[in-house]
Every structure is written in structure tokens, then in C-alpha cells.
ZAMARGU-4260 file (C-alpha; in steps of 0.2 Angstrom, whole numbers, plus 5000, padded with zeros to 4 digits):
<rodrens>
0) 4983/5087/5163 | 4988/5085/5146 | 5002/5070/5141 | 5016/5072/5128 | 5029/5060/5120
5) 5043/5059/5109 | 5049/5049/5094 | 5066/5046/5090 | 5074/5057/5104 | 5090/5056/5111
10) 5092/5054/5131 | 5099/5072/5131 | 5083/5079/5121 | 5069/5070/5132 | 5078/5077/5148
15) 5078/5095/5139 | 5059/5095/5133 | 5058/5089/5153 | 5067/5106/5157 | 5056/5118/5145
20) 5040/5108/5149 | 5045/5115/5169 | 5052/5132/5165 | 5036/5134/5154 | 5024/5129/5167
25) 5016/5144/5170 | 5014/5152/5153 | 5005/5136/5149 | 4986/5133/5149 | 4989/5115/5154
30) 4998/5105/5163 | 5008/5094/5152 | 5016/5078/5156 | 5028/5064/5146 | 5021/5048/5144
35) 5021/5032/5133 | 5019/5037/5115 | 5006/5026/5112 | 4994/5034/5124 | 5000/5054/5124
40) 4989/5067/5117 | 5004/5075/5109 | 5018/5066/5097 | 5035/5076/5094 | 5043/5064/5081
45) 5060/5068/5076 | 5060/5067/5055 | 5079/5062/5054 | 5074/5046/5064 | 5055/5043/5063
50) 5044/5039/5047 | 5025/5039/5042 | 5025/5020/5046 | 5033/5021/5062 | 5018/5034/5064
55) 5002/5021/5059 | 4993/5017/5076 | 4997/5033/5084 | 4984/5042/5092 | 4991/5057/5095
60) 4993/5075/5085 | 5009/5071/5077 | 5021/5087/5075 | 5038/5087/5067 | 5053/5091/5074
65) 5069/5094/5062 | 5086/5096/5062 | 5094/5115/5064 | 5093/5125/5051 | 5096/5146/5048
70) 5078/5146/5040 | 5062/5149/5052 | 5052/5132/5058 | 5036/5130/5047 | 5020/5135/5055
75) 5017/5122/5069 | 5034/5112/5068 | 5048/5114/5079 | 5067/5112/5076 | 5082/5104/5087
80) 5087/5111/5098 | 5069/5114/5105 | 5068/5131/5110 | 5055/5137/5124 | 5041/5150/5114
85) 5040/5139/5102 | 5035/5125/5109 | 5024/5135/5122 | 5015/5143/5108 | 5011/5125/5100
90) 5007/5119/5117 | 4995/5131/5120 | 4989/5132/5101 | 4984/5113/5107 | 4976/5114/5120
95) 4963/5130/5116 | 4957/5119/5102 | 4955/5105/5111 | 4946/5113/5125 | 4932/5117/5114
100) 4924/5099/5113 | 4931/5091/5128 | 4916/5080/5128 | 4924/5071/5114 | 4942/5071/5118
105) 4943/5054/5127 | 4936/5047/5111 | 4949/5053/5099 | 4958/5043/5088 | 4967/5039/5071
110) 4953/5037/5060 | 4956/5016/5060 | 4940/5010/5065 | 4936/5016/5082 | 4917/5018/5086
115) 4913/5034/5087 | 4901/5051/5079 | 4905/5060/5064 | 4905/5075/5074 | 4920/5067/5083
120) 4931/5069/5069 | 4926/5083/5061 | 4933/5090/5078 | 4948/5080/5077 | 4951/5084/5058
125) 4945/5104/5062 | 4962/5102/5078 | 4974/5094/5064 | 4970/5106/5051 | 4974/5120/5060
130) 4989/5110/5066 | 4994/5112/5045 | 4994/5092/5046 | 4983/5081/5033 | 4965/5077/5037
135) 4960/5060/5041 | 4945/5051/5035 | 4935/5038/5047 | 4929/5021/5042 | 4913/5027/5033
140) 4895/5022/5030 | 4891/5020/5015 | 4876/5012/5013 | 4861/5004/5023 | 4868/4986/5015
145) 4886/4988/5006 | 4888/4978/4990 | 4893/4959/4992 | 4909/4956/4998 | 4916/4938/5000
150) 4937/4934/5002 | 4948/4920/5010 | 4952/4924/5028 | 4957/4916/5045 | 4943/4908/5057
155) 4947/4917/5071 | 4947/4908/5087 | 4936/4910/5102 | 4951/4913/5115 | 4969/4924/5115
160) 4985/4915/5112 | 4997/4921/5125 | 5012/4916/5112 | 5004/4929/5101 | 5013/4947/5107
165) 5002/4962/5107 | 5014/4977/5115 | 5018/4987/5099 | 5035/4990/5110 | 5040/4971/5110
170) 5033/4971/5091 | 5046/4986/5088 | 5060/4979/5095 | 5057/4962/5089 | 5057/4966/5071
175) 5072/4978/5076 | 5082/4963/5080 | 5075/4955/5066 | 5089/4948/5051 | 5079/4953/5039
180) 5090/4951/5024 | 5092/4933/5029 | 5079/4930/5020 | 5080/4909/5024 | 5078/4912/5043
185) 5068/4930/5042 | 5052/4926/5031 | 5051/4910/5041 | 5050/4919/5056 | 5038/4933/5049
190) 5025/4919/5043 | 5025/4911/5061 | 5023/4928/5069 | 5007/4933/5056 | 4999/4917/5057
195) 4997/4917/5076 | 4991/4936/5074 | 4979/4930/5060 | 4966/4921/5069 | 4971/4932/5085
200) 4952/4938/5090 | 4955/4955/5088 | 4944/4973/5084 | 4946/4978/5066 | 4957/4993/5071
205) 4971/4982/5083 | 4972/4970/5069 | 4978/4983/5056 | 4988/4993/5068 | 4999/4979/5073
210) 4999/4973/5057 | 5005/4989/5050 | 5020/4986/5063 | 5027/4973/5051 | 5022/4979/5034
215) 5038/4991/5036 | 5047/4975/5037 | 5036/4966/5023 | 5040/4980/5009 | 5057/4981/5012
220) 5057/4962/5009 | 5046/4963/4995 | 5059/4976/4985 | 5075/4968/4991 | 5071/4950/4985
225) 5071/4956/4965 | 5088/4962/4969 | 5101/4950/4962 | 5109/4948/4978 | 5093/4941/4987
230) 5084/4934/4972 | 5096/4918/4973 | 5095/4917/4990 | 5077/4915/4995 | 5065/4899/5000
235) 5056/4903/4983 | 5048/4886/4982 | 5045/4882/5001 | 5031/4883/5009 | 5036/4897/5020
240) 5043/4907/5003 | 5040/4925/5001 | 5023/4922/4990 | 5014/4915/5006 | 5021/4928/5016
245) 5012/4941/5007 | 4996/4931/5006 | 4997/4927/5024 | 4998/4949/5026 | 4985/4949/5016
250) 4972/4937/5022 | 4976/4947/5038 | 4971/4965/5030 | 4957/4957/5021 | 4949/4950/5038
255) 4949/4969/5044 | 4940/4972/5029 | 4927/4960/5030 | 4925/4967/5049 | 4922/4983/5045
260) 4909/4976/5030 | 4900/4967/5041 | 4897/4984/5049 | 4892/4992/5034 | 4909/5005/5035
265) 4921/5005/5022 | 4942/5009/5027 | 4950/5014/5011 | 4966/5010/5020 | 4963/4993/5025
270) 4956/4989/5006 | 4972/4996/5000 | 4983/4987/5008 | 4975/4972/5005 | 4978/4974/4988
275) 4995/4978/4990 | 5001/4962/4997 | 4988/4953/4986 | 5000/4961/4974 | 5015/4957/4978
280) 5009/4938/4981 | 5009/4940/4962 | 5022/4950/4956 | 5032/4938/4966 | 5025/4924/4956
285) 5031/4933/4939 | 5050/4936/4946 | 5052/4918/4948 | 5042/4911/4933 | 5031/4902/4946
290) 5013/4896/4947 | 4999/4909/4950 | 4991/4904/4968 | 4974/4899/4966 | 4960/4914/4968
295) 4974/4927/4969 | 4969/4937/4954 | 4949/4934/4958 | 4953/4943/4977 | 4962/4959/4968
300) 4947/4960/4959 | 4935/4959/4970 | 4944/4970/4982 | 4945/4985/4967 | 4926/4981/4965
305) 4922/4981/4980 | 4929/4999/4980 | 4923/5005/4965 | 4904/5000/4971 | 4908/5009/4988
310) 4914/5025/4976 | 4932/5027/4987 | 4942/5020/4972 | 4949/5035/4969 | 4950/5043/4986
315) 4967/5049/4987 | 4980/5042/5002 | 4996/5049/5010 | 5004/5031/5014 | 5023/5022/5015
320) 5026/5011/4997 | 5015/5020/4988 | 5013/5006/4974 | 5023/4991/4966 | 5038/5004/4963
325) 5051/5007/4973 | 5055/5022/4966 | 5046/5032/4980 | 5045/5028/4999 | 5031/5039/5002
330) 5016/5049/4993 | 5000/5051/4985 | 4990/5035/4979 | 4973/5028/4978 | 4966/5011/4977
335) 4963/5013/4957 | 4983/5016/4953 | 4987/5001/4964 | 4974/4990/4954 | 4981/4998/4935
340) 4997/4995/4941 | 4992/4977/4945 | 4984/4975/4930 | 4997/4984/4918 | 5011/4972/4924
345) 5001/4959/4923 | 4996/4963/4904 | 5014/4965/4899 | 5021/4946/4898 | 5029/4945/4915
350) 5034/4928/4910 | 5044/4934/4894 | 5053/4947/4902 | 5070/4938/4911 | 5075/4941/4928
355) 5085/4956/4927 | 5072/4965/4916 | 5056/4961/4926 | 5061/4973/4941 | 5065/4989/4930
360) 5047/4986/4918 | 5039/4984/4935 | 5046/5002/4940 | 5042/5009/4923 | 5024/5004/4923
365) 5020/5011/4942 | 5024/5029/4935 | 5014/5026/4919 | 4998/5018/4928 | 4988/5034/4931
370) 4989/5034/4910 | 4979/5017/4907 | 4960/5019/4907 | 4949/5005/4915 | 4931/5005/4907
375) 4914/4993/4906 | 4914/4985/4892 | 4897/4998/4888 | 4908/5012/4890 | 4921/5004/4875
380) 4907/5002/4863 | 4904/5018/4864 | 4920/5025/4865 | 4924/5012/4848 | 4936/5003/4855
385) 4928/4988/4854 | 4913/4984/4844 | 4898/4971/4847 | 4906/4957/4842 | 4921/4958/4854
390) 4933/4960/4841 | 4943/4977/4840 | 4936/4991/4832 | 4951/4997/4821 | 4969/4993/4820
395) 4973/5002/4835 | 4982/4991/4849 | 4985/4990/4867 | 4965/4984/4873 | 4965/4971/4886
400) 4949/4962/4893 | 4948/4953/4908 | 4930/4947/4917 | 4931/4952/4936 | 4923/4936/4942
405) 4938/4925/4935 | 4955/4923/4945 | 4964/4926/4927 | 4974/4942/4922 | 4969/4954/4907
410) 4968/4945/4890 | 4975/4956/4875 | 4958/4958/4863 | 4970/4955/4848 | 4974/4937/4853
415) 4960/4931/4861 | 4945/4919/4855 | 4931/4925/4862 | 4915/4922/4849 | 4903/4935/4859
420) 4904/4949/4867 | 4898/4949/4887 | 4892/4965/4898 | 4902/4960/4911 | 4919/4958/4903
425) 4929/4976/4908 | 4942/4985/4896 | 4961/4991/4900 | 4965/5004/4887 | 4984/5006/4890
430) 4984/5014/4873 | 4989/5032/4881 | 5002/5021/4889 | 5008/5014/4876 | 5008/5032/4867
435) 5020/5039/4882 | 5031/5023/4878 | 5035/5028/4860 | 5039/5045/4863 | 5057/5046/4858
440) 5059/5026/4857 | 5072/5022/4844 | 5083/5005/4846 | 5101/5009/4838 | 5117/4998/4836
445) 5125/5005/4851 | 5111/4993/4860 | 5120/4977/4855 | 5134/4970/4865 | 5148/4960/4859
450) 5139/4946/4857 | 5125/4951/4849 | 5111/4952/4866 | 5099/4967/4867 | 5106/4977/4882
455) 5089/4974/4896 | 5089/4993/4897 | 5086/5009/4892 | 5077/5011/4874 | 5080/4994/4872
460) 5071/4987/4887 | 5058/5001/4883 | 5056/4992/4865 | 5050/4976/4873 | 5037/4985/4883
465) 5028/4990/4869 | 5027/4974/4861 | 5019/4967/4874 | 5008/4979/4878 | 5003/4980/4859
470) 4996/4962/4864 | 4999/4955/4848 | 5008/4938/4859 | 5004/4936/4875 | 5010/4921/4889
475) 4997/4923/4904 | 5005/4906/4913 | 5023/4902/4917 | 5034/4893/4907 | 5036/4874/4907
480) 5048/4864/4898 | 5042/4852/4884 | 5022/4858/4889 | 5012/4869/4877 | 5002/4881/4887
485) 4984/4883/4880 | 4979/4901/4877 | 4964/4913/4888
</rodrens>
């Protein structure tokens, strides 16, 4: 007996895949059966009404099911209205593969940190690659002893919390019902809810699948709030403002981080993510002009390093927000674009950019991140970007420094005091950035409004970029009236 559930499935489709699944019965290898979605081998998610986030957790083969249309199904999809050879020849398709290693089938799982052997998911990825889905990749060993890890996370308690909900069903509808745009009584609510789940006693792999329950919620907070309409009307100040809600998500993923460490296996996911909201925390900081939280930028760091040592920080990931942008909802991504992205907005004088401007920088920067080089300060000797007495090489512009055991931001080289060069100081080259920012940059009347302002947009907007990243001036703290603001 084999079980099967639906996503996003009207009543009227769950009582027609009932009727096929009996009509079908005896062309079938198996017996197939519905159950919950969270326990079938088998998930049919409709795509007008399911995403990839609704997905994270799942442990089922996932297969999409889309709307009608005159063009054939792609291999191993299926299309409303289901139709019975299809979905008997991907039933079947199913269950020949799966037959071959029965001995591991109880065991599999979406690769987030359940025990198990390698040879369990190359069996599980060799049944989704034939599927035409994605591989996954497991939680891996790296190393005997993993490089040293140390980041700010929740004790947990010794007992369970019976005000803390579990069921991913009572999580959905929850957050369903959620006013989330109310951002006064909304982000309130989220930080109560993560706290009690952040010292919740709970495996690696529960902790980020509930936690990846709310992130939907989280990013579409995080995107909304530098809108005009919500900026206003946030608790920016309180202590239950949207800065410590991301670094309450994040202290979260950063204990499933720290868990799988202590096992020696590394999760590229889970680092990810930790350094998304870890991101956001600041970014957040810039819109609002507000103060840095203490060891914000020293946890980004380590988390990048951390990676880097491992040798995933450039392992590609199919994930929901794929950045500080929120230009895409879904894509391609790795640890290192999310870290340049981190750094670039960082480098370019967030707290001289106004309100209305931050949010469209922010978007250009996330497209241009893959362009910025991040290198050992060895490796710019060599490369003559910087010389042995720390001081640029040549007139060329756009070098940043930054020391990954500080909680500061990149420094740009032009501006900085620094009398001696250190091995451990790292370089961010955003000169190819920089180059892809003057292509066709001119700044013309037509710019100027009736007043005389620079219109934040456009050329205009683009102009400002590249002074900052040019680095000749650069604020690294937020403005405060009548107080001069020493230099990094």
C-alpha cells in the first residue's frame, strides 16, 4: 500500500483523483491510498495555488499539476482535469523505482537532517531524477572536526511547552488568519510565537521545518515594510519591531546550525537562511537610519566563513526570496551572493541614501552581486589591488576592507586610516560593479524637478551609487543630530 495527497485541491478534484485511483486499481502495481500530505509518499500540488515554500518539510515526491492547456503535460506532470493514463503511468513510474530499495524506503526524507546513509539518498535523488525533479543534497560530513563555529542562540529547555504548537496544519492556518499587514499587532504576534519555538527542545530538522512555516510570512514582511504605505506604520523603535523579529528567526536557524555542527554535518540551507534574516536585521537598520544590533555584522560573517571553510559557499540552491531583492520570488542562489549582496549594501552609504531611494539601490545591488569579487587580502597583493602598506595600489576605486572577526561593515580603502596592512583583513572588489554602473550613466537636466531635487530614480539614482561605491566618503553609522561620528 502506497499513500498519496494533494495540495491546493478543490473538493471536487480530491473526490475525482478518489474516482481514478478506483477505476485505475487494477492497472496499478500498487495499492494507493489518500492520506495527510505531511505523511504520503506521493504529493500532487496544484501550481496555481501551491508554492516552493508551502513545499519545505514535505516528504514526499512532489509532482505538479497545472492548469488545462492544448500543449501536452511535461514528462512526469500532470494537468487539470486529471486524466486516468496519466496519472496511472506516473503511478506506476513510482512505484517500480521505489521497489528497488525497499529496504530504505521507510527512511526517506527531504534532505533536512534526518539520520540516515548516503546510499539512502542517492536512491531517493536516483527516484526524483527520474521524476525530472531537482536533486537534493543531505546535511553532509565534511570533516572529522569542522572548523570553529560559535553564534548567539537560545538555551533550550529540558521540557516541551504545550503553548508552543507543533501541527504544521494548525501553523498553516494560523498564519492564514494572520493580519499580516497590521504590522502593530502582526509582528507582535510573530515574535511571541518564534520565541516560544526558540528554546522549544527540538531535532535540527523540526526546528527548520516549522520554522520554514513562518519565513513565507517573514519575507513578505520584510519586502512590504520599505514600501511607503507600511514604513510609517511599523513599531520601528519597540522592542518587538521588525529588527528583533528577524533576529529572533535567525537566532532560530542559527541553533539548527550549531546542531548539525556539533555533529560534524554541514546544511547549506539552514546556513542560508540564517544569513538571510541576519540580513534583513540590518537592512532593516539602514531603512530606518537606526542603530546597528550589537554582533550583527560579526554573525554574517562568521556564518559566510563558516561556509567558505566547509567549501558549500558556492553550492547552488533552488529556494523562495532568493536574496535581499524583491524582484524574484524564486531561483537560483548560493550562500556567497547572499553575503556580497550583504556586503555591497552595506559598502554603499545606506545611511546617505533617503527613504524612498534605499529600497530601489537595494534592488539594483542584488542583480549586480554575482559581479563583486571577495578576495584574501594575499590574493589583492597579488592581483595589485592593494599594496603592502595597505594603501591602494593605483587610482582605481571601489576596494573595500573589512576584517571578519569585527562586527563592522566594509571600510572603503580610499578613506580609511589603517597604518599596516594585516593577513587577515579580506578585500571586496566591486570595481566590475562599479564598471556595469557607468555603462550608459549620464545625469541630464530632464533629471531636475521644478525645484531643483535630483529625481531618486533612474540615471539619476544610479549617479549616487557610484559615488558611494567609489568610497571616496563613507558613513558606516547612523546619523545623529549635533554628534560627529568618528570614522572606521
Amino acid at each position: 500500500m502506497r499513500t498519496i495527497a494533494v495540495l491546493g485541491f478543490s473538493k471536487q478534484g480530491i473526490v475525482l483523483l478518489q474516482s481514478l485511483l478506483a477505476v485505475a486499481k487494477p492497472q496499478l502495481k500498487d495499492l494507493w491510498e489518500l492520506a495527510e500530505p505531511a505523511d504520503a509518499e506521493l504529493l500532487l500540488a496544484d501550481s496555481t495555488q501551491i508554492t516552493g515554500a508551502d513545499l519545505m518539510g514535505m516528504s514526499g515526491l512532489v509532482v505538479w499539476v497545472f492548469p488545462p492547456s492544448p500543449e501536452p503535460p511535461r514528462p512526469m506532470t500532470l494537468s487539470q482535469p486529471l486524466r486516468a493514463p496519466p496519472l496511472i503511468t506516473l503511478l506506476n513510474a513510482v512505484s517500480a523505482r521505489a521497489s528497488k530499495e525497499t529496504q530504505f524506503q521507510e527512511q526517506a526524507s527531504l534532505p533536512v537532517g534526518s539520520v540516515g546513509t548516503s546510499s539512502k539518498w542517492e536512491w531517493w535523488n536516483r527516484i526524483w531524477t527520474s521524476l525530472g525533479q531537482e536533486k537534493f543534497s543531505a546535511p553532509k560530513k565534511i570533516a572529522d572536526t569542522l572548523p570553529e563555529l560559535s553564534l548567539r542562540v537560545p538555551n533550550l529547555r529540558a521540557f516541551h511547552d504545550p503553548g508552543v504548537e507543533l501541527n504544521k496544519r494548525e501553523i498553516r492556518k494560523w498564519i492564514t488568519q494572520l493580519a499580516l499587514f497590521n504590522t502593530n499587532s502582526s509582528i507582535p504576534e510573530l515574535i511571541e510565537t518564534l520565541s516560544g519555538l526558540s528554546d522549544e527542545p527540538l531535532s535540527a530538522q523540526k526546528r527548520v521545518d516549522l520554522l520554514n512555516l513562518y519565513r513565507e510570512a517573514i519575507n513578505a514582511l520584510f519586502h512590504a515594510i520599505g514600501t511607503p504605505m507600511l514604513r510609517r506604520t511599523t513599531l520601528q523603535n519597540s522592542e518587538k519591531g521588525p529588527i528583533q523579529l528577524f533576529l529572533l528567526s535567525a537566532e532560530c536557524y542559527k541553533a539548527a546550525v550549531l546542531s548539525y555542527h556539533q555533529e560534524n554535518k554541514v546544511w547549506p540551507l539552514a546556513i542560508w537562511l540564517a544569513l538571510e534574516q541576519t540580513a534583513y536585521a540590518l537592512v532593516q537598520a539602514f531603512r530606518n537610519s537606526q542603530s546597528l544590533p550589537s554582533g550583527t555584522y560579526l554573525e554574517a560573517h562568521q556564518l559566510f566563513f563558516y561556509a567558505l571553510q566547509c567549501g558549500i559557499a558556492e553550492q547552488t540552491l533552488q529556494i523562495t526570496y532568493p536574496g535581499l531583492g524583491a524582484g524574484s520570488q524564486s531561483g537560483s542562489t548560493c550562500i556567497s551572493d547572499l553575503y556580497k549582496q550583504l556586503l555591497l549594501v552595506s559598502a554603499l552609504d545606506p545611511y546617505g541614501l533617503i527613504a524612498d531611494q534605499f529600497n530601489p539601490a537595494m534592488e539594483r545591488f542584488s542583480k549586480l552581486a554575482t559581479k563583486a569579487q571577495l578576495l584574501s587580502w594575499k590574493e589583492g597583493v597579488q592581483r595589485g589591488l592593494v599594496s603592502a602598506s595597505a594603501r591602494p595600489s593605483s587610482s582605481r576605486e571601489g576596494i573595500f576592507i573589512f576584517d571578519p572577526a569585527l562586527d563592522r561593515s566594509p571600510v572603503s580603502l580610499a578613506c580609511s586610516d589603517i597604518s599596516s596592512p594585516a593577513k587577515v583583513w579580506w578585500i571586496l572588489d566591486t570595481q566590475p560593479v562599479l564598471e556595469a554602473l557607468y555603462q550608459g550613466t549620464t545625469v541630464t537636466s530632464e533629471e531636475l524637478n521644478k525645484t531643483g531635487k535630483m529625481i531618486a530614480s533612474g540615471e539619476a539614482l544610479t549617479g549616487q551609487l557610484i559615488s558611494r561605491l567609489r568610497g571616496v566618503d563613507q558613513v558606516t553609522q547612523p546619523r545623529y543630530s549635533g554628534i560627529t561620528i568618528p570614522r572606521y
